[in-house]
C-alpha positions as CSV (number, residue, x, y, z in Angstrom):
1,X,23.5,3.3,-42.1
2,X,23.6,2.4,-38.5
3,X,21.1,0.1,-37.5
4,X,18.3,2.0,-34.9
5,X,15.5,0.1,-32.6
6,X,13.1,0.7,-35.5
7,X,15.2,-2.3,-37.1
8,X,14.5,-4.7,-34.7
9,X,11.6,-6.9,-35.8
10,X,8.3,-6.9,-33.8
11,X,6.9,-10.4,-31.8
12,X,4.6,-11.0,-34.6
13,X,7.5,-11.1,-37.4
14,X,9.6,-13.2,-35.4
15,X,6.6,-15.6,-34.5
16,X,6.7,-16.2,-38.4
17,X,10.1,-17.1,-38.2
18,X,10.8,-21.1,-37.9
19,X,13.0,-22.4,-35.3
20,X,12.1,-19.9,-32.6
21,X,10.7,-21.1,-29.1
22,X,8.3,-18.7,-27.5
23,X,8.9,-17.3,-23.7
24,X,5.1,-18.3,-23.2
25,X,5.8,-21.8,-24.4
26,X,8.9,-22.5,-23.1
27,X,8.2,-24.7,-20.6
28,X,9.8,-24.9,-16.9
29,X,13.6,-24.4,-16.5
30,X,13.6,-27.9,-14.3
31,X,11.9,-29.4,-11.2
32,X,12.5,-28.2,-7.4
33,X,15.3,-30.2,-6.3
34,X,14.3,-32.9,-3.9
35,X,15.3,-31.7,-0.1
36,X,14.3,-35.4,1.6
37,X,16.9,-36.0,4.6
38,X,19.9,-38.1,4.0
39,X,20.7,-41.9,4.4
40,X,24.0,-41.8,5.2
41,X,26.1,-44.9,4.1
42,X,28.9,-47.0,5.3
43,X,32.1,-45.9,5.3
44,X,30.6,-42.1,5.8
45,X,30.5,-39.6,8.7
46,X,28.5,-36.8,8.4
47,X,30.1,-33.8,9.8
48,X,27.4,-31.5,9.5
49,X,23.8,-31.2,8.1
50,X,21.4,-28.7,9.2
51,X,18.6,-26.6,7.4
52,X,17.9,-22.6,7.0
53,X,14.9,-20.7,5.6
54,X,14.7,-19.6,1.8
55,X,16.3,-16.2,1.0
56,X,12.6,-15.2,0.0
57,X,12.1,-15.5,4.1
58,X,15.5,-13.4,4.8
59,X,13.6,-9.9,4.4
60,X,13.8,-9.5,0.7
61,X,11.5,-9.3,-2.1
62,X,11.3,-12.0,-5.1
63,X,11.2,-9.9,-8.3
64,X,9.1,-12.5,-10.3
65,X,9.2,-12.9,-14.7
66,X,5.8,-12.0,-15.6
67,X,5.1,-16.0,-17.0
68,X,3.0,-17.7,-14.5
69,X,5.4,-21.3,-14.9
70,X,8.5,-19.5,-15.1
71,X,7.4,-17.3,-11.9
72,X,6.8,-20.6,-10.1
73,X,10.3,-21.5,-10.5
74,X,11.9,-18.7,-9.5
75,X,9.4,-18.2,-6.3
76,X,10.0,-22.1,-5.2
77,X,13.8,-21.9,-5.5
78,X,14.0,-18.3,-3.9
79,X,11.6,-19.8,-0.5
80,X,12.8,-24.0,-0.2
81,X,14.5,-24.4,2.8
82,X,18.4,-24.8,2.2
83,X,20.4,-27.9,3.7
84,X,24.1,-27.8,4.0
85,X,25.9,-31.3,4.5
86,X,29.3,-32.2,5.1
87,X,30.8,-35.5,4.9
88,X,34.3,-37.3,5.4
89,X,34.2,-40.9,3.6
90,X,36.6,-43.3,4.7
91,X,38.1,-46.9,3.0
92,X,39.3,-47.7,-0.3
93,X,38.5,-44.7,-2.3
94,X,38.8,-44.0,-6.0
95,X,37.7,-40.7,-7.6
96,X,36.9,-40.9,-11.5
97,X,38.3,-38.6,-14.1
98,X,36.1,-36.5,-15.9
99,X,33.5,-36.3,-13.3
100,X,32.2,-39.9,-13.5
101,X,31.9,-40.9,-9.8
102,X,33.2,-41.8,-6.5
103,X,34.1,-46.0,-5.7
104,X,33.8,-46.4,-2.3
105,X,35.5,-50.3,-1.2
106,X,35.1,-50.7,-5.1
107,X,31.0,-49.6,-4.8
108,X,30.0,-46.6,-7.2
109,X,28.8,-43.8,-4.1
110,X,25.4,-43.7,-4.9
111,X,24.9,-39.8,-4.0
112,X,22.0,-38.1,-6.0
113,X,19.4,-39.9,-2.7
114,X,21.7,-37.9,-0.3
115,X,22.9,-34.3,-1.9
116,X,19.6,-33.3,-2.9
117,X,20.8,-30.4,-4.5
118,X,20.9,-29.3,-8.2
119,X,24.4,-29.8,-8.4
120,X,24.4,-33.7,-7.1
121,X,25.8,-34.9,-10.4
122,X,28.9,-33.2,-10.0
123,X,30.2,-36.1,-8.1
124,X,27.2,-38.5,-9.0
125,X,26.8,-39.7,-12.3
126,X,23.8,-42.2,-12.6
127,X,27.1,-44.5,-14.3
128,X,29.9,-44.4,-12.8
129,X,32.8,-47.0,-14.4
130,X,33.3,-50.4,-12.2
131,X,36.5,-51.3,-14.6
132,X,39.9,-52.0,-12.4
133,X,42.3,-48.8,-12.3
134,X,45.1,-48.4,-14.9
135,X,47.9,-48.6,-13.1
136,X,49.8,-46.0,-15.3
137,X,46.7,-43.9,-15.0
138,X,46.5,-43.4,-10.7
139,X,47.6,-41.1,-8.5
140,X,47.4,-41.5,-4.5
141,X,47.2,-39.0,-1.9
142,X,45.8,-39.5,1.5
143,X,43.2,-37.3,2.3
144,X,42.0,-34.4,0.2
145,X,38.9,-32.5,-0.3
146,X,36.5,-33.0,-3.2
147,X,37.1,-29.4,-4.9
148,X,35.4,-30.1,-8.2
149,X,32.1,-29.6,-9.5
150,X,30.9,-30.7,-13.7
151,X,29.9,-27.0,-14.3
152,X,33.4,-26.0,-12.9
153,X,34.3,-23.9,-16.3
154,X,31.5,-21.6,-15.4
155,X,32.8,-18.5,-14.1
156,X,29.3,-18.2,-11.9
157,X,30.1,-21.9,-10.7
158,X,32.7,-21.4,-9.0
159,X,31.6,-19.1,-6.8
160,X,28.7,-20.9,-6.3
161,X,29.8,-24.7,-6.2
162,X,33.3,-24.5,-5.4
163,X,34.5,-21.3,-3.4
164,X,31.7,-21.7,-0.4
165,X,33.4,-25.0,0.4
166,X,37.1,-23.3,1.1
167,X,34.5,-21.2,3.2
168,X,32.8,-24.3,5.2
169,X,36.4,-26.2,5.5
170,X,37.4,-22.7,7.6
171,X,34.0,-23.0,9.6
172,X,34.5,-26.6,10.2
173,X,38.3,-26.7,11.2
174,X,39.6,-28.9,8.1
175,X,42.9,-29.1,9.4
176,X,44.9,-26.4,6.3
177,X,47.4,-28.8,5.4
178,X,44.8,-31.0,3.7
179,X,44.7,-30.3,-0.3
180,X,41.5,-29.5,-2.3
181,X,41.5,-31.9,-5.5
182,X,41.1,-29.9,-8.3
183,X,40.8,-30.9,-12.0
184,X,43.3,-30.3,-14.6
185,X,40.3,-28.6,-16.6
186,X,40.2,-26.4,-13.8
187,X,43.2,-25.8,-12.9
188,X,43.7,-24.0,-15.7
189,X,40.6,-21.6,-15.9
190,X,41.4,-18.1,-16.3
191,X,39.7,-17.1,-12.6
192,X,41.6,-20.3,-10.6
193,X,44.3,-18.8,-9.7
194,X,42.9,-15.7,-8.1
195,X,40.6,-17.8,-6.4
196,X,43.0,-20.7,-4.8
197,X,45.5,-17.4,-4.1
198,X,42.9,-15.3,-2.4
199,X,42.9,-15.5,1.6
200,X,40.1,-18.1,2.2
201,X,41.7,-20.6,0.7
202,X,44.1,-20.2,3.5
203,X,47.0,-21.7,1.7
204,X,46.1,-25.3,0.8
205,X,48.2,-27.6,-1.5
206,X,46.5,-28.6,-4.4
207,X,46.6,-31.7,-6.1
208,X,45.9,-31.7,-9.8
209,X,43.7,-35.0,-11.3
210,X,44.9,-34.6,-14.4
211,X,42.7,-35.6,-17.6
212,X,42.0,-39.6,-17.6
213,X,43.6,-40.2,-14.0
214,X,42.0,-42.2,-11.4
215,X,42.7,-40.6,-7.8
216,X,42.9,-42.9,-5.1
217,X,42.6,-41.8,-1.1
218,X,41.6,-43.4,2.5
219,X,39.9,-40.4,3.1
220,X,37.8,-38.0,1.1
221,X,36.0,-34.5,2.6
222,X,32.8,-34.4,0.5
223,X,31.3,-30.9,1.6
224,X,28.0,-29.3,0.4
225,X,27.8,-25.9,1.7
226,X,24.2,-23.9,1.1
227,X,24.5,-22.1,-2.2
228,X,23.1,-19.1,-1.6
229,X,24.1,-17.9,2.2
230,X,25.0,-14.4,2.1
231,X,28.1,-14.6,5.0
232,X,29.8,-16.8,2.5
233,X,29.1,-14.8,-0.4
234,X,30.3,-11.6,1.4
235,X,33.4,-13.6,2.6
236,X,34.3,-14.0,-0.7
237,X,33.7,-10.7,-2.0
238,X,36.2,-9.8,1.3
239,X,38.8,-12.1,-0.5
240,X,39.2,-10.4,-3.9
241,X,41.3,-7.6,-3.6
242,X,39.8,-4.0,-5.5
243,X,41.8,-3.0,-8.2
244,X,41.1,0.0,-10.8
245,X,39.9,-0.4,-14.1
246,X,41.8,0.5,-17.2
247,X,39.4,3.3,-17.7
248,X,37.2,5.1,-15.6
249,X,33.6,3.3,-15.8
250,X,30.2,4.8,-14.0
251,X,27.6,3.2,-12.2
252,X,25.1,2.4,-15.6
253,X,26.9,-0.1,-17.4
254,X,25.8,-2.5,-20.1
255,X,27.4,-5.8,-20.2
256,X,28.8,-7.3,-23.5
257,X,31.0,-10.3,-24.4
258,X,34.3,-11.5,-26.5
259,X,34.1,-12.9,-29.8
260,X,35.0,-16.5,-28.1
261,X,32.5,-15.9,-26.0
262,X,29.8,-15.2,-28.2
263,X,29.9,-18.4,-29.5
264,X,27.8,-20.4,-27.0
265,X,25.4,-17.0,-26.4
266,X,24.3,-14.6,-28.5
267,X,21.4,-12.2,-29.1
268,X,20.6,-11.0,-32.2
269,X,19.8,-7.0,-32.1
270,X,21.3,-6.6,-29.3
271,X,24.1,-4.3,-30.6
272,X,21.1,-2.1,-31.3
273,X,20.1,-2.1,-27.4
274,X,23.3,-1.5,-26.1
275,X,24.1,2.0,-28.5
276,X,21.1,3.2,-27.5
277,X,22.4,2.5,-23.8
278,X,25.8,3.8,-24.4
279,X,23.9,7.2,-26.0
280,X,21.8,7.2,-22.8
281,X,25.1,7.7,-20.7
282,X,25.8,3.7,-19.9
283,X,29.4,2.3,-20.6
284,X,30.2,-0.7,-22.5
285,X,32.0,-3.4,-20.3
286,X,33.0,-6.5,-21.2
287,X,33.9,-8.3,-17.8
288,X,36.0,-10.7,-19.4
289,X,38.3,-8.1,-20.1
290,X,38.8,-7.3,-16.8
291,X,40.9,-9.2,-13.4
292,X,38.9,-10.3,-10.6
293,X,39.8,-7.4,-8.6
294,X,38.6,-4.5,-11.6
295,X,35.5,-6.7,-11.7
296,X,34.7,-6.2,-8.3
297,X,35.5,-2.3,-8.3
298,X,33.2,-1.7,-11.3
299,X,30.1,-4.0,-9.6
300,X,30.6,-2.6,-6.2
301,X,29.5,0.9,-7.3
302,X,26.7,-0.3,-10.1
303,X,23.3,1.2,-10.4
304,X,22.0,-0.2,-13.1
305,X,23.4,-3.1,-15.2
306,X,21.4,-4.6,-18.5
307,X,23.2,-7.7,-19.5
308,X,22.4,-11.3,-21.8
309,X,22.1,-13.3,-18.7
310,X,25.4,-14.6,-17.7
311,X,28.4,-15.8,-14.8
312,X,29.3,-12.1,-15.0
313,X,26.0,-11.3,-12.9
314,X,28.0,-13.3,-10.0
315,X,29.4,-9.6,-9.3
316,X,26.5,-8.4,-7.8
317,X,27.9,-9.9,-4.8
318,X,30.3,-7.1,-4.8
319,X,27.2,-4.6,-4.3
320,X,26.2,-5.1,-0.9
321,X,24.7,-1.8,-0.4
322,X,22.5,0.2,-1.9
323,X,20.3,0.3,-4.9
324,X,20.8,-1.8,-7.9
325,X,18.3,-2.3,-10.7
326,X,19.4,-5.5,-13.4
327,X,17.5,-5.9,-16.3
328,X,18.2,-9.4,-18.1
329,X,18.1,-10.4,-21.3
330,X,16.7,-14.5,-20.9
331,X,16.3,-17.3,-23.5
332,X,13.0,-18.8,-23.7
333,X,14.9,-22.4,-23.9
334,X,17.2,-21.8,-20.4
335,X,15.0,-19.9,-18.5
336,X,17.3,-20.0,-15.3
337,X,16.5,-19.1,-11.8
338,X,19.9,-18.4,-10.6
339,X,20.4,-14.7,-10.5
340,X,16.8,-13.8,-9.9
341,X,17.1,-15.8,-6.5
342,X,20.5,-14.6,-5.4
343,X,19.6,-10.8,-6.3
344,X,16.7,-11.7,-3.9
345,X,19.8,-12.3,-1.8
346,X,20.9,-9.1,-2.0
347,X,17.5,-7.0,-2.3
348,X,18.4,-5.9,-5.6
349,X,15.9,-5.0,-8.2
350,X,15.9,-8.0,-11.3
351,X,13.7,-8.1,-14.0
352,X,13.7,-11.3,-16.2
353,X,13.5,-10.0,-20.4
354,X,12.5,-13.6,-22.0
355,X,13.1,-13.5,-25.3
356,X,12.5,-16.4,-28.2
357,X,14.9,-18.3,-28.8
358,X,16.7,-21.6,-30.2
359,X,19.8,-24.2,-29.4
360,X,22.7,-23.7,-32.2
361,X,26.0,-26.1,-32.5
362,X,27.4,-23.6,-30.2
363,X,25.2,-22.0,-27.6
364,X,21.6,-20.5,-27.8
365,X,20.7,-17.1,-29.9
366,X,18.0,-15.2,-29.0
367,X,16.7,-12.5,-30.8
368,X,15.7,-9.0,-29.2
369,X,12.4,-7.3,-30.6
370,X,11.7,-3.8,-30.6
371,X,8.8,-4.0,-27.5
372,X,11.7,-5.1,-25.0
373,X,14.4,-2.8,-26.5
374,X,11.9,-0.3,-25.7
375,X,10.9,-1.3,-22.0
376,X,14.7,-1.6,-21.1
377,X,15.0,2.1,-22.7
378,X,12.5,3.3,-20.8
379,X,13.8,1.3,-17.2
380,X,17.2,2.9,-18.2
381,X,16.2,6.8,-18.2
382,X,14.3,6.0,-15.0
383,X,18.1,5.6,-13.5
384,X,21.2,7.6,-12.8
């Protein structure tokens, strides 16, 4: 028999269930990130650094989850001011494998005090190594710029860490013959290529650290563009070419993922939610399936998109006009603030779904309950 909403268990039953974590008890997703000016330090010139308003302050409304502490943390990110920084570092320079640090004249770079960002440890671990290079295990180039980031698997990451910088070397006239340094890790991601080929990166070399090698340069462009400034995020939708989808797919879709990745997500029920979608007149996508450029045709022209909260949401940069309602599916134990602040961004509609939830081996299930199924239902014949 095919399983219907009526088979999804209420709060109550799953609050009997051991293991869970509750949406009210979740706790905060993390602290504000500090925004104290800079200290730059020897052997550094600072290119740029200069601060804008929130996005909150841009125009647009912050659609807020319904928990008080989890509100907070979407309202603070949406409003802090944003600082952009750009830096070209200078001397005897060694870059770590495996995202471990920068040596500056043989000194770990000590840059959590100066990117006060959320993404400082991607070139900041609290220990980086001292040991001397393996001489078998170094590379050299001259100058490069720092194109890595330690959530740089994440299909959402790099947009969001990585592509704005090909966007701020443009804006600050990094001459194009200077290469990005890119991991080997990700180097070979599925969406690399089609963002290295598209036009912003404006035809740089690339130089490959490969796994375990020490990279070694007198110069090193260390750029941290603002995160969420629409220009650069409309830049980059520019870049990706449109191309059609296999099949013809309408503005209601419901987002759903490969067995692979279901592995480090998953959300028991929610099978259930999206039949009842699909019989309300939604299609099925699984973004994965799709290029960059079929990604952005089917986003560009979306209504309405219920998802499990995931990088696929970074195609909401391809709708830059008109209305677009996104209902989420959250885990209690990772309540992130990303999407809710960049669909402020955008003015687009977002409501947060928490759900209980626990850490497996693999990822984080969650498990859907019939009051939610319900309320996304009922959002979802309120569209068309």
């Amino acid at each position: 028999m095919t399983p219907s909403i009526s088979d999804l268990p209420t709060l109550d039953a799953v609050r009997d269930t051991a293991g869970w974590t509750w949406p009210d008890a979740a706790g905060s997703c993390g602290p504000i990130p500090d925004l104290s000016p800079a200290t730059a330090p020897r052997g550094k010139t600072v290119l740029r650094c200069d601060w804008m308003p929130g996005v909150a302050l841009d125009g647009h409304q912050v659609a807020l989850p319904p928990d008080p502490a989890y509100a907070q943390d979407v309202y603070w990110r949406s409003v802090a001011v944003r600082r952009r920084e750009a830096w070209l570092l200078k001397g005897d320079i060694i870059v770590e494998p495996g995202h471990r640090g920068i040596l500056l004249d043989g000194e770990p770079l000590d840059l959590p005090k100066q990117i006060a960002t959320d993404t400082a440890r991607a070139v900041a671990p609290a220990t980086p190594s001292t040991a001397p290079p393996d001489p078998g295990r170094e590379a050299f180039v001259e100058t490069a710029i720092l194109f890595q980031h330690v959530w740089e698997g994440s299909f959402f990451d790099a947009f969001y860490s990585l592509h704005p910088r090909l966007c701020e070397a443009a804006d600050l006239g990094i001459d194009p013959r200077i290469p990005l340094l890119v991991t080997r890790r990700f180097h070979g991601h599925a969406v690399t290529r089609d963002i290295l080929n598209a036009p912003l990166a404006a035809g740089r070399p690339i130089v490959v650290q490969d796994y375990g090698q020490r990279v070694r340069c007198r110069s090193l462009y260390l750029l941290d563009p603002y995160r969420f400034y629409r220009p650069h995020w409309d830049r980059m939708s520019e870049a990706i070419a449109a191309e059609a989808p296999p099949t013809a797919i309408g503005p209601r879709i419901v987002l759903v993922r490969d067995e692979n990745a279901k592995a480090s997500r998953t959300t028991r029920g929610y099978d259930i939610l999206v039949a009842a979608l699909c019989a309300q007149g939604f299609d099925c996508v699984d973004p994965g399936a799709l290029t960059l450029g079929q990604q952005k045709t089917v986003f560009a022209k979306a209504r309405h998109i219920v998802t499990e909260n995931g990088g696929a949401l970074t195609n909401m940069m391809h709708r830059r006009e008109g209305p677009l309602r996104i209902d989420s599916l959250i885990a209690s134990v990772y309540r992130t603030t990303t999407f809710q602040v960049m669909a402020a961004m955008y003015g687009h509609d977002f409501t947060s779904h928490v759900l209980p939830s626990r850490r497996t081996e693999t990822g984080i299930e969650m498990q859907l309950d019939r009051i939610t199924c319900e309320a996304v239902l009922a959002a979802a014949g309120g569209t068309t």
